[in-house]
C-alpha positions as CSV (number, residue, x, y, z in Angstrom):
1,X,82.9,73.2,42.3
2,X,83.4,74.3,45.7
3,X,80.6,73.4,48.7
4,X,78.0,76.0,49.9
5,X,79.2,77.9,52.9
6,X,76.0,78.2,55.5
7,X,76.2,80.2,59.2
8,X,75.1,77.9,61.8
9,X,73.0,80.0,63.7
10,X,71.8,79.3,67.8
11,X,68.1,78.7,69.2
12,X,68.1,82.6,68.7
13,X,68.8,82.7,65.4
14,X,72.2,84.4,66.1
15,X,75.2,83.3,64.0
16,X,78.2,81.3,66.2
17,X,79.7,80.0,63.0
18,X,80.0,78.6,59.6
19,X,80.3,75.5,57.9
20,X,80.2,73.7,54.7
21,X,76.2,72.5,53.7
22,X,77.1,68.7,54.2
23,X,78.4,69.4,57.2
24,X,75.8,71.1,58.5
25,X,73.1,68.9,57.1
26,X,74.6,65.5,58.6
27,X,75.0,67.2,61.9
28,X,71.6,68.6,62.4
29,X,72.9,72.1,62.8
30,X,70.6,75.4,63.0
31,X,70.8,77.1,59.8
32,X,69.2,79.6,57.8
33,X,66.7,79.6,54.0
34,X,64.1,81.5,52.5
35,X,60.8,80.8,50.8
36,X,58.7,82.5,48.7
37,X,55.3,81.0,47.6
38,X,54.4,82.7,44.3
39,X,50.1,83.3,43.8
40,X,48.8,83.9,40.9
41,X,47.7,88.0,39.7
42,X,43.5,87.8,39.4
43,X,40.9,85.1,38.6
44,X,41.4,81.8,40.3
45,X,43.6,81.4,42.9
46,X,46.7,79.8,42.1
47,X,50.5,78.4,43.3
48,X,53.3,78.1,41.5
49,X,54.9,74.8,42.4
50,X,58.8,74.3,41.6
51,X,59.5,70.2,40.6
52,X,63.1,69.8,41.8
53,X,65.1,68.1,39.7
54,X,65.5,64.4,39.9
55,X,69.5,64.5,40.8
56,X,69.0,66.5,43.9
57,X,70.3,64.8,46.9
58,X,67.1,65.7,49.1
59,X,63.9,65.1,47.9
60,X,65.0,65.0,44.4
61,X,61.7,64.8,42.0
62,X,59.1,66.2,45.0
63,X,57.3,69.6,44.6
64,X,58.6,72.9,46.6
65,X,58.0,76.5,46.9
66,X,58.5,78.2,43.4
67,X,61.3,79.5,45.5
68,X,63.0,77.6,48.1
69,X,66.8,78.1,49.3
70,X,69.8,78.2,51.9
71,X,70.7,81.6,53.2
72,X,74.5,81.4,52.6
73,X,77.4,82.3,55.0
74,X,77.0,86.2,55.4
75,X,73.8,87.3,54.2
76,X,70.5,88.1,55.7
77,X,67.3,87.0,55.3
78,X,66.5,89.4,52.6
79,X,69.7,89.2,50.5
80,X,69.2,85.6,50.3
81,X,65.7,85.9,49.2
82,X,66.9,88.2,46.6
83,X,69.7,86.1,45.8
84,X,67.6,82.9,45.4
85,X,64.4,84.5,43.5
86,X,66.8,85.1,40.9
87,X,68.5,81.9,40.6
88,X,65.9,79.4,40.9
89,X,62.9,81.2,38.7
90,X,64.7,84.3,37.1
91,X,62.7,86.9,39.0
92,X,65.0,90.1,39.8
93,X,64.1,92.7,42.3
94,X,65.3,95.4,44.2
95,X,64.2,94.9,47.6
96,X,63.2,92.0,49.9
97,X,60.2,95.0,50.8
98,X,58.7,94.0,47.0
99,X,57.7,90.9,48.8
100,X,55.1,90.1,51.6
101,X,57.1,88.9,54.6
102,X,54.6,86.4,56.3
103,X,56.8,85.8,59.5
104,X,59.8,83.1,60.1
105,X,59.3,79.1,61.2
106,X,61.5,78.1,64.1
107,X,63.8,75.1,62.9
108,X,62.0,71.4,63.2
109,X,62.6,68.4,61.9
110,X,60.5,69.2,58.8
111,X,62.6,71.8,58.1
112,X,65.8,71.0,57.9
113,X,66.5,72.3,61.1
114,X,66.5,75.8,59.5
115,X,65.4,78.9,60.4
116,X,62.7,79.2,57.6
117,X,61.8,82.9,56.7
118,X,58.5,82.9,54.4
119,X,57.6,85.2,52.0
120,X,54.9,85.5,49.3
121,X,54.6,87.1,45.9
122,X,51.8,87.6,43.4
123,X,53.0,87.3,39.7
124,X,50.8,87.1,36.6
125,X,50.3,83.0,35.1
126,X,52.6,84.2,31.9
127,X,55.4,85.6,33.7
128,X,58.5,84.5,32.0
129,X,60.8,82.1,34.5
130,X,64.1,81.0,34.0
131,X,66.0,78.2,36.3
132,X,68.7,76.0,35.7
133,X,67.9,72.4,34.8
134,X,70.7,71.0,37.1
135,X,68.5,72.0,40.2
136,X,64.8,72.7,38.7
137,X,62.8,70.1,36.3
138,X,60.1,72.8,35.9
139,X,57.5,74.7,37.3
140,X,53.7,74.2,37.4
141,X,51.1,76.5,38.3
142,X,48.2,74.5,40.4
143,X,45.0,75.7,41.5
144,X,44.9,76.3,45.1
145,X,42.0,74.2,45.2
146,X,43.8,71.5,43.6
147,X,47.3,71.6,45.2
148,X,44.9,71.3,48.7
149,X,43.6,68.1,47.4
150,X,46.8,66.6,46.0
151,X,48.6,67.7,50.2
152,X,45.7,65.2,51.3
153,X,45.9,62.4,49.1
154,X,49.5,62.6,47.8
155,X,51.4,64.3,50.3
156,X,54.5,62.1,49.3
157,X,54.8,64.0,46.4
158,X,55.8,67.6,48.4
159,X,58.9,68.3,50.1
160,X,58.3,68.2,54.3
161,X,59.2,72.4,54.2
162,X,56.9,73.2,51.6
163,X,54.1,71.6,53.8
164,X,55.7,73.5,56.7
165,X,55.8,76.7,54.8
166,X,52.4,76.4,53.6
167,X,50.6,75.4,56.4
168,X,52.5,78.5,58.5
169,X,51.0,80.5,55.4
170,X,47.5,80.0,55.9
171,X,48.0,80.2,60.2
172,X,49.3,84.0,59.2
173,X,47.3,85.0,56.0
174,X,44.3,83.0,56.2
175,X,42.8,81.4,52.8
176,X,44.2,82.6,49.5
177,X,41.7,84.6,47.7
């Protein structure tokens, strides 16, 4: 299987090149992903958390954003939204416009050094997901509450980004209602 192609980007977020993801990653190079944190449709407030999957290289077993990926080598923002909503939970849509942009993290250590542009969705708790097992253990819908309690005592268990993400989140949108 060939290696992910990513665009290193500058301080700007303009692209100067391209290179392979382990390149990029051992070099600390500005790159580009997407997030979406996915709330839950009425009643109490909700997240769906994603478990990556124990064989990942980076932060294999820790909770992320239900959706949570690299922007590959000639896309935008939105197509790699798009792209990575379907892969990693099954949802398809037509338009990056079907989600909420909340706004886009400059690159920091947390990060990954990437460009980090967050969006959110509200889905119903039954939606039907599909992910592949090689990349995803499962997903698990958390109270809000209860995922706020589990950042302060366990904070080991989340990825650094989905912190990040979060965090930027509630500075934007204010408490999840």
């Amino acid at each position: 299987m060939s290696e992910d192609i990513f665009d290193i980007v500058n301080p700007d977020d303009e692209v100067v090149g391209r290179a392979p993801r382990s390149e990029i990653h051992s070099r600390g190079l500005l790159h580009r992903s997407a997030h979406v944190l996915i709330f839950s449709d009425g009643g109490i407030p909700e997240i769906l958390l994603q478990k990556r999957s124990a064989s990942k290289d980076i932060y294999p077993g820790r909770f992320t954003a239900a959706c949570s990926g690299h922007v590959d080598s000639g896309e935008d923002y939105g197509e790699g939204v798009l792209r990575e909503l379907r892969e990693e939970t099954g949802i398809r849509l037509d338009s990056p416009s079907a989600l909420d942009f909340v706004g886009k993290i400059s690159p920091r250590p947390e990060t990954g050094m990437e460009f980090v542009a967050v969006y959110a969705m509200r889905r119903p708790r039954d939606i039907r997901l599909s992910f592949s097992p090689e990349e995803i253990d499962g997903f698990e819908w958390v109270s809000v509450r209860e995922f706020e309690e589990r950042i302060l005592k366990s904070p080991e268990l989340f990825t650094p980004s989905l912190l990040c993400v979060y965090g930027f989140y509630l500075s934007k949108r204010g408490q999840i209602r």
